[in-house]
C-alpha positions as CSV (number, residue, x, y, z in Angstrom):
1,X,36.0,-6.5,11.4
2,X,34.6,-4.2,9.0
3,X,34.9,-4.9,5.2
4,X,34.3,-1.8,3.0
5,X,32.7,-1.3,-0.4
6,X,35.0,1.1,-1.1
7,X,37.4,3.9,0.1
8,X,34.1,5.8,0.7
9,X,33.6,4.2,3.8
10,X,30.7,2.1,2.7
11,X,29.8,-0.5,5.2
12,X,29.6,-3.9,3.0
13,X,29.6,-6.3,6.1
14,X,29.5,-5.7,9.8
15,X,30.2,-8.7,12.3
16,X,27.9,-8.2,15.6
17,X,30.0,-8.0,18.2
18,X,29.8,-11.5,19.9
19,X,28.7,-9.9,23.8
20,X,25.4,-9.5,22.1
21,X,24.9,-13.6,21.3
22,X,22.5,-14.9,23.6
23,X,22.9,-16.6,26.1
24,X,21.6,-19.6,29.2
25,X,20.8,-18.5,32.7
26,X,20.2,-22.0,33.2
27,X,22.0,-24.0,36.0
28,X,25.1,-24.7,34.1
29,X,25.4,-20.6,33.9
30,X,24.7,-20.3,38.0
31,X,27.5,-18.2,39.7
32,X,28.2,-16.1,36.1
33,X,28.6,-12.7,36.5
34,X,25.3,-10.7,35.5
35,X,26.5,-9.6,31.8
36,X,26.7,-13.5,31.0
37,X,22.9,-14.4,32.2
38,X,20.1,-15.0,29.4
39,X,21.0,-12.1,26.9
40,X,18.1,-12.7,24.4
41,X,18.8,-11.3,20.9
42,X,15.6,-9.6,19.5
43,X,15.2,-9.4,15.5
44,X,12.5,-6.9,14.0
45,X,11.1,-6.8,10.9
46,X,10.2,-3.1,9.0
47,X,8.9,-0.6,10.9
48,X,8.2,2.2,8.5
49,X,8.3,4.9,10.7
50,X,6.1,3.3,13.2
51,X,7.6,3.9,16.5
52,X,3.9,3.2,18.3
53,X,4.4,-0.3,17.1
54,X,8.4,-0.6,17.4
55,X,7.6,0.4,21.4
56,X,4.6,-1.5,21.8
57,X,6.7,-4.6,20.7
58,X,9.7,-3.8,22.9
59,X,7.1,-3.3,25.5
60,X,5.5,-6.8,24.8
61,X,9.0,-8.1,25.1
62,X,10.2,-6.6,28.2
63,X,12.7,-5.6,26.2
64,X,15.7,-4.8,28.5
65,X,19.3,-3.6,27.1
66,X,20.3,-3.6,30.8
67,X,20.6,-7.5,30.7
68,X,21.8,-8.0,28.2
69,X,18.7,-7.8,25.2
70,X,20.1,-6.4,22.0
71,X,18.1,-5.5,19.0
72,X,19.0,-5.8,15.5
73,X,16.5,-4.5,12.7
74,X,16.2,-5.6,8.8
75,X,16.1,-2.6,7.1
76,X,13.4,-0.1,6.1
77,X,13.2,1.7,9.0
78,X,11.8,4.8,7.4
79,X,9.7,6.0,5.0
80,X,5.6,5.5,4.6
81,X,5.2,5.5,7.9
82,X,4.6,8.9,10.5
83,X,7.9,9.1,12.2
84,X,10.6,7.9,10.6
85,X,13.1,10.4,13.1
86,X,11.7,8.9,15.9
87,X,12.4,5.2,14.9
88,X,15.9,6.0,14.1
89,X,16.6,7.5,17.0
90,X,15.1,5.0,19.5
91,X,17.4,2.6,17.7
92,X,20.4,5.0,18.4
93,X,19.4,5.3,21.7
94,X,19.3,1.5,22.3
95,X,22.5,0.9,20.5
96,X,20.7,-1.5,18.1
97,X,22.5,-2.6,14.8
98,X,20.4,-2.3,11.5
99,X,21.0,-3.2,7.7
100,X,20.5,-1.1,5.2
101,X,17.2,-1.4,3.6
102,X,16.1,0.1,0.1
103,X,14.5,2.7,1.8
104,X,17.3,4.0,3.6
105,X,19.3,3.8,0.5
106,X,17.0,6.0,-1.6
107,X,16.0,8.2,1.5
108,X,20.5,8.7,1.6
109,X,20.8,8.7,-2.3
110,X,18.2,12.3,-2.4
111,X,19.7,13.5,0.9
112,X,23.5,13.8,-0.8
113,X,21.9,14.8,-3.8
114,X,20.3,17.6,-2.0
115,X,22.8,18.7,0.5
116,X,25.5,18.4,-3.1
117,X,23.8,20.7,-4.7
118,X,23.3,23.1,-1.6
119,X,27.3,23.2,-1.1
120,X,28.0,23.3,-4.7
121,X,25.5,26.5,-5.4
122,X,27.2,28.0,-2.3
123,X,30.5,27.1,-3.3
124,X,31.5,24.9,-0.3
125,X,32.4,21.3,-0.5
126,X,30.4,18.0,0.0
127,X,29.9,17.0,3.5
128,X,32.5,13.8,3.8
129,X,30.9,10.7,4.1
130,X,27.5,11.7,2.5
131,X,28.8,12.7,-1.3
132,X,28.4,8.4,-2.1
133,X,25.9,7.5,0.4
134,X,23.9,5.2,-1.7
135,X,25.6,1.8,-2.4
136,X,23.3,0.7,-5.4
137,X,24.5,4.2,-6.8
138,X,27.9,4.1,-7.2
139,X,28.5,0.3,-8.1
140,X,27.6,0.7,-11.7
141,X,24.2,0.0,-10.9
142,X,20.9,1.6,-11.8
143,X,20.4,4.6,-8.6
144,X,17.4,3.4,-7.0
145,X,15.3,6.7,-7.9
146,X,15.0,5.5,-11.4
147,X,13.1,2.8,-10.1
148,X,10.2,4.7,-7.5
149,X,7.6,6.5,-8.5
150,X,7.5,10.6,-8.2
151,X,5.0,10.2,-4.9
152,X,8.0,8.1,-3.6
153,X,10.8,10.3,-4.3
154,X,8.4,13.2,-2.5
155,X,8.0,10.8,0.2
156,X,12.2,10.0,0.2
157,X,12.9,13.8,0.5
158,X,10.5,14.7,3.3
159,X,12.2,11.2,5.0
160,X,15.8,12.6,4.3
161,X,14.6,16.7,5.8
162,X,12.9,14.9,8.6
163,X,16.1,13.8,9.7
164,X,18.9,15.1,12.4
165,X,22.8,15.1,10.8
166,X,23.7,12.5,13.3
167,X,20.8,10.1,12.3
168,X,21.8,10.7,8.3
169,X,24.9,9.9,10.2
170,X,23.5,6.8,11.8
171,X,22.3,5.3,8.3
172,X,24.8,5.8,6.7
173,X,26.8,3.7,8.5
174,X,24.9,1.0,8.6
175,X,26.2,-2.0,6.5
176,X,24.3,-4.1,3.6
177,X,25.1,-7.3,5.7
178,X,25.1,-8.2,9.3
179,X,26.9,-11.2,10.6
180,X,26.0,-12.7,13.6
181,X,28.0,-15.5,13.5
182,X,27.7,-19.2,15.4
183,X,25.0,-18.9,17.9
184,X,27.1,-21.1,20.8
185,X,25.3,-23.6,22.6
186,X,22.8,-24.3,20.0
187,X,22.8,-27.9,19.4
188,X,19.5,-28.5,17.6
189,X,18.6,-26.7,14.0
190,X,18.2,-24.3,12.4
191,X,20.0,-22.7,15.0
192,X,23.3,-25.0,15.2
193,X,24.3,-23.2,11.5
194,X,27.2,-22.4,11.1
195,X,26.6,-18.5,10.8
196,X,23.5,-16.3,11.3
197,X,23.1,-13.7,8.8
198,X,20.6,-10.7,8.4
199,X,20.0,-8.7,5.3
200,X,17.1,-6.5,3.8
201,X,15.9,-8.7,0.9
202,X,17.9,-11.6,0.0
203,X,21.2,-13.5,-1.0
204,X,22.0,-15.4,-3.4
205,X,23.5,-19.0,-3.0
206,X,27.1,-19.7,-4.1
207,X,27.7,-16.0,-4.3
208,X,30.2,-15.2,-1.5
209,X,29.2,-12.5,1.0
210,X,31.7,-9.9,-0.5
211,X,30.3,-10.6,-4.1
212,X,26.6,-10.0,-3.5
213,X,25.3,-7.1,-5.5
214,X,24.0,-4.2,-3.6
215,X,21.4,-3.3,-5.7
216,X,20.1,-7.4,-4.7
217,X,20.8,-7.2,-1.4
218,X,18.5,-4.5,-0.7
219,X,15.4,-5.2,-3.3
220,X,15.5,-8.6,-4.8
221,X,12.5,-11.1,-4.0
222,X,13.2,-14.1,-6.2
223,X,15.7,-15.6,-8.6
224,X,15.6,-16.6,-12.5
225,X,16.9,-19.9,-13.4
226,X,16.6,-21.5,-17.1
227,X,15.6,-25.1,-16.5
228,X,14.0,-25.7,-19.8
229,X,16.4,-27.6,-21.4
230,X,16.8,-30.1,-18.9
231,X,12.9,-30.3,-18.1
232,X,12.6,-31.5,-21.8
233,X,15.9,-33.4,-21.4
234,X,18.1,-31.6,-23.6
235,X,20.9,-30.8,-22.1
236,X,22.7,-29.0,-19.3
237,X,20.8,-26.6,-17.1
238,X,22.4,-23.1,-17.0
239,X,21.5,-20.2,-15.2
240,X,20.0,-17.1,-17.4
241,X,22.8,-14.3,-18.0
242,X,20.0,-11.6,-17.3
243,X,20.8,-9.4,-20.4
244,X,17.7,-7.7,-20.5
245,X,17.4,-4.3,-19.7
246,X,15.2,-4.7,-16.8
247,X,18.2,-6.9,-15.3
248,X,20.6,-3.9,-16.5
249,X,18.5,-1.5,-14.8
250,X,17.5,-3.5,-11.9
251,X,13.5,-2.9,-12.8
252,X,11.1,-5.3,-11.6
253,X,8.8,-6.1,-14.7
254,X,5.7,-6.7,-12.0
255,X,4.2,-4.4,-10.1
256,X,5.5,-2.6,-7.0
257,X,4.9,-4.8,-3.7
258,X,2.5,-1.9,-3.1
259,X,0.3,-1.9,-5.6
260,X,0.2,-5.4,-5.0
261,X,-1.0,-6.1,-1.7
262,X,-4.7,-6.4,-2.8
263,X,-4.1,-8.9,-5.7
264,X,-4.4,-12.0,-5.2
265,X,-1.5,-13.9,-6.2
266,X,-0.9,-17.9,-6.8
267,X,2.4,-19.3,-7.6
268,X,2.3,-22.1,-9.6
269,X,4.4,-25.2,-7.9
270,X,5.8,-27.1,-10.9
271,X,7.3,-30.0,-8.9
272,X,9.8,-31.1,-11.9
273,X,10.7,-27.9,-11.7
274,X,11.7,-27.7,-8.3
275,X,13.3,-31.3,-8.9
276,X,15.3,-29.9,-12.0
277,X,16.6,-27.1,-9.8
278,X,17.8,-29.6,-6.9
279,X,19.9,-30.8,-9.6
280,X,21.6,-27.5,-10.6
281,X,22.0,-26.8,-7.3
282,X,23.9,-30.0,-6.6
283,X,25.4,-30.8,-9.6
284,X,26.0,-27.3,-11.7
285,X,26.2,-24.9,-8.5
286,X,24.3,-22.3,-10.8
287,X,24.0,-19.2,-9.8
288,X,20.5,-17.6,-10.4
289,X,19.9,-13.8,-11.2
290,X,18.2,-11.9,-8.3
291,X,14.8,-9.8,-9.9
292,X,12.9,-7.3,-7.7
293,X,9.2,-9.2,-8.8
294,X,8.1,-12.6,-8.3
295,X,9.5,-13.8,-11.7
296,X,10.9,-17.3,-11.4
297,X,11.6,-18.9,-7.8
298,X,11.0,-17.1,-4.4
299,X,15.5,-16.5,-3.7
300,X,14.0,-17.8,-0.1
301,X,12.8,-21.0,-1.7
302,X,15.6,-21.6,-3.3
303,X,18.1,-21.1,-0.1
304,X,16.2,-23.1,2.2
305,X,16.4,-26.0,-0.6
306,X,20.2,-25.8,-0.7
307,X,21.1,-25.5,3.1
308,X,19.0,-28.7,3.7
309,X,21.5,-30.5,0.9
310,X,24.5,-29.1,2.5
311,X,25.7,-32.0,4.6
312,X,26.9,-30.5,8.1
313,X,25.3,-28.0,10.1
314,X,28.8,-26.4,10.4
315,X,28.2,-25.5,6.3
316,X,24.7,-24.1,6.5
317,X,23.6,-20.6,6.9
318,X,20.3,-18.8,8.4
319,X,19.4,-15.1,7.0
320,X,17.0,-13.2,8.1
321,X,15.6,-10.9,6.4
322,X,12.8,-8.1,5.8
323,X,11.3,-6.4,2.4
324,X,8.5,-8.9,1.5
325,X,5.5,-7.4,2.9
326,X,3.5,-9.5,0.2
327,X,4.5,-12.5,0.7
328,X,3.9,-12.0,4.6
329,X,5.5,-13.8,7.1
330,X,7.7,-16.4,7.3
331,X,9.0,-19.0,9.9
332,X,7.2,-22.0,10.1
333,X,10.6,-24.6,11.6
334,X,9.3,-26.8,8.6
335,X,9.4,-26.5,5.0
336,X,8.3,-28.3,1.9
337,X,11.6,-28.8,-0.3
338,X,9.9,-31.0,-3.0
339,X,8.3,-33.8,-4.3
340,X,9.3,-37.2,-2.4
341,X,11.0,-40.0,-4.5
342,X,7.1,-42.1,-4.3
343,X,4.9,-39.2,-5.8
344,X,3.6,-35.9,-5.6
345,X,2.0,-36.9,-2.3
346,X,5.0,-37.2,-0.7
347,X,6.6,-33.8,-0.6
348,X,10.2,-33.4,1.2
349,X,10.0,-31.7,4.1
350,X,13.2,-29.8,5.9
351,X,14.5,-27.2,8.3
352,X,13.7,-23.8,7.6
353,X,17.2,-21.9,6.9
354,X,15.7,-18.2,5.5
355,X,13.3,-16.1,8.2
356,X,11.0,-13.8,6.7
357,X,9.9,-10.9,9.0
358,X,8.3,-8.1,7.2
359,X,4.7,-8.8,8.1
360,X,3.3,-5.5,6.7
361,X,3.1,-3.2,9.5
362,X,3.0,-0.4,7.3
363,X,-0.2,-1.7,5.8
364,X,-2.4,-2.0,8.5
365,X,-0.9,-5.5,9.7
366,X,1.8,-6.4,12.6
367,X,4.9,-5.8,13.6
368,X,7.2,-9.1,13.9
369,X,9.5,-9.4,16.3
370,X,12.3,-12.6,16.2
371,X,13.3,-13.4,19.7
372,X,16.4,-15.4,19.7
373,X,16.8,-17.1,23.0
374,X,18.3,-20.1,25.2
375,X,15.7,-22.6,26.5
376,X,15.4,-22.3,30.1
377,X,15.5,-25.7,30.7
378,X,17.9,-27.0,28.2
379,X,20.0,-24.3,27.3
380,X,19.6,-24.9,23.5
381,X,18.9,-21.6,21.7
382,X,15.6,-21.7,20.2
383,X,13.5,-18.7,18.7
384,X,9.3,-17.0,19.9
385,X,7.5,-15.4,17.8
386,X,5.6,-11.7,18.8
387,X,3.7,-9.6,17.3
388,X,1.8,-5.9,17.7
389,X,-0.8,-5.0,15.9
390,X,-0.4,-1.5,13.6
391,X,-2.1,1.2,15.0
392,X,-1.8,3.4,11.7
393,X,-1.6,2.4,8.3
394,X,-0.2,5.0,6.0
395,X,0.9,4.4,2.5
């Protein structure tokens, strides 16, 4: 089922088609035909435009769509890197599914604007199905372009003229959200969630899937809560209403994650804090606003903390997700959730409910590759890391 952000054909959220799950070839699964054996679904993080390192990693895989592999990327397939075409047409050719990333919504955004004003100086009308290409454009929200930098809107246009009609096509279609659903036979967590999700940059909790904004779902990093009050025990915690213009606008008030990368950058771990939000998050269900920067708490944070109060495994949800090159990697099966009812040397530990994949290829680093799999003795799905190193870094 497809649900669609409008009656432009916008892709809001795509379920995977469920032959694509992975699967056992243990002995249980002896005598199944071959398209039900070990099918192993393989996550990648952004590639930029480096198809080197997207086929090196396949290669270090044995990636094999034959039986049964299936590859699903997060986004941010283009731009920055040398061959952007190249990328999206090996994932054409392997009939991968992809979310859209920020980069493939600006790289769209300049693409209709440019092939717009072509048909309109020639008289002709808009090419259906690439007049409202950008999501974050037509939702009342800031168009991304106000928001890059004029080197990055060069770089979005030479993307967008690099680029065959069917892979504009290709992106196009590709929705904000993919659901992957239960992962069956997984009886051990994270895995035994109740739905697998993967977006670009983030979610945020108690918002349903169909009420996420766009312009969040494809560039947010962290949210903004107003715990304050109850920090200095005043009253009821509430989330901020984001009023600014920067929220309006969807404008980071830090610095792009580019400009960033050589900064050293410490996060300060108030640990009432963190115990305040627990609290809103139980009691108040407040919803925080998603910013671009590092303002406030990392959205992952935040969503790993409330799966691991969420009392069934039926109730909780993995995403997996791309964008934060900065903050690196991330999928250690263990995370800290908080200071421990006997002191701050006791910090909560849990199960890690939000995979961070973008290991910043595109600057010199690796490529990440999630591989989702069934044990081979047990049959419960578990998850590998691997990783290439980039060849190229160009920014």
């Amino acid at each position: 089922m497809l649900l669609s952000a409008s009656n432009n054909d916008l892709v809001w959220i795509k379920d995977l088609d469920p032959a694509h799950l992975p699967t056992s070839n243990t002995p249980s699964g002896l005598g199944k035909p071959p398209e039900q054996l070990a099918k192993r679904l393989i996550i990648i993080g952004d590639v930029h435009g480096h198809i080197t390192e997207l086929r090196n990693l396949l290669d270090k895989i044995d990636f094999n769509q034959s039986e049964g592999d299936h590859l699903v990327l997060t986004g941010d397939l283009v731009n920055k890197g040398p061959n952007s075409a190249a990328v999206v047409q090996l994932a054409m050719d392997l009939g991968a599914d992809a979310v859209r990333g920020n980069n493939e919504d600006r790289v769209l955004l300049v693409k209709a604007k440019q092939d717009s004003s072509s048909t309109a100086s020639s008289g002709k009308g808009v090419t259906p199905g690439l007049a409202h290409v950008s999501v974050t454009a037509q939702n009342g929200e800031a168009p991304t372009e106000r928001r890059t930098s004029p080197s990055s809107e060069e770089s979005d246009r030479a993307t967008g003229a690099s680029l065959s009609t069917a892979q504009i096509a290709w992106l196009s279609s590709l929705p904000l959200i993919l659901r992957i659903g239960k992962l069956k036979g997984a009886t051990s967590p994270p895995w035994n969630a109740g739905t697998v999700l993967v977006v670009h940059a983030g979610l945020v909790p108690f918002v349903p899937l169909e009420e996420q904004r766009p312009w969040a779902v494809m560039n947010m990093r962290s949210l903004m809560y107003s715990l304050n009050d109850a920090q200095e025990g005043s009253g009821k915690e509430k989330p901020i209403k984001g009023e600014s213009k920067n929220f309006r606008d969807g404008v980071s008030a830090t610095l792009d994650v580019e400009e960033q990368l050589d900064k050293k950058i410490e996060r300060a771990k108030d640990r009432g804090h963190v115990r305040s939000l627990k609290g809103v998050l139980k009691d108040e269900r407040a919803v925080g606003q998603p910013v671009e920067g590092r303002e406030g708490l990392a959205w992952s944070h935040v969503w790993n903390l409330h799966q691991n109060m969420l009392d069934t495994p039926a109730e909780r949800t993995i995403v997996v997700y791309g964008h934060d090159a900065l903050t690196g990697l991330q999928i250690e099966p263990e995370v800290e959730l908080g200071p421990g009812n006997e002191g701050a040397g006791t910090p909560v530990k849990g199960d890690r409910y939000a995979f961070g994949l973008d290991s910043g290829c595109v600057y010199g680093k690796q490529l990440t590759a999630l591989v989702i799999e069934a044990d081979a003795k047990s049959g419960d799905i578990v998850h590998r890391i691997e990783q290439v190193d980039s060849k190229l870094a160009v920014v």
